[in-house]
C-alpha positions, -999 to 999 in steps of 0.1 A, spaced: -516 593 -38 -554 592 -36 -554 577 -72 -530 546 -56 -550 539 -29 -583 542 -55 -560 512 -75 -556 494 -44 -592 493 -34 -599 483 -69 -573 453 -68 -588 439 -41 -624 444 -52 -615 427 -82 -592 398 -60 -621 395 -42 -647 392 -70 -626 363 -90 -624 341 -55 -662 345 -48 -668 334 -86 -644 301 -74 -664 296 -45 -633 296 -19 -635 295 16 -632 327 34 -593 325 48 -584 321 10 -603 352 5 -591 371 32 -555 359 20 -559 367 -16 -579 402 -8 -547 413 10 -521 397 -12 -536 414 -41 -538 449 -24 -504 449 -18 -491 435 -50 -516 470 -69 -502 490 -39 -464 482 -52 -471 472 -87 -466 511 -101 -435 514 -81 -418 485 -95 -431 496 -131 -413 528 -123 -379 514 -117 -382 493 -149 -392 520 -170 -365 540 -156 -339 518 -159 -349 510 -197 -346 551 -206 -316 554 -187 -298 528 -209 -316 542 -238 -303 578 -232 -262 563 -222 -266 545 -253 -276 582 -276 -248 597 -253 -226 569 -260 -233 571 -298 -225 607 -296 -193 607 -283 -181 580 -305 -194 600 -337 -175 631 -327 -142 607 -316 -142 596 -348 -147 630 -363 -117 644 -346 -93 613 -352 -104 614 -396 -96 654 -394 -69 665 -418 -44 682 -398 
């Protein structure tokens, strides 16, 4: 949990930092600082769920693959 937080601070260091090099005004700072906090705050979380979902279809797919291999196994079987 300690590193998140760590990755938040760091997004909105770095949020920060890219404004201040645009020269905007302080609301858009302020605006960006928190929008980009949030987004590294959530950003490992929605990584998660795509990663997830990707070995998920990955491993149904194997499974999948499998069962078909031994269908067909069964049904060219010389009774």
């Amino acid at each position: 949990m300690i590193q998140r937080f760590i990755g938040v601070a760091v997004g909105a260091l770095v949020t920060f930092a890219l404004l201040w090099l645009n020269s905007a005004d302080a609301a858009a700072w302020a605006t960006a600082v928190i929008v980009g906090a949030i987004a590294s705050f959530f950003w490992p979380i929605v990584a998660g769920l795509i990663l997830g979902r990707r070995a998920k279809r990955r491993r149904d797919a194997t499974i999948e693959a499998e069962v078909a291999r031994q269908v067909a196994a069964q049904t060219n079987k010389p009774s």
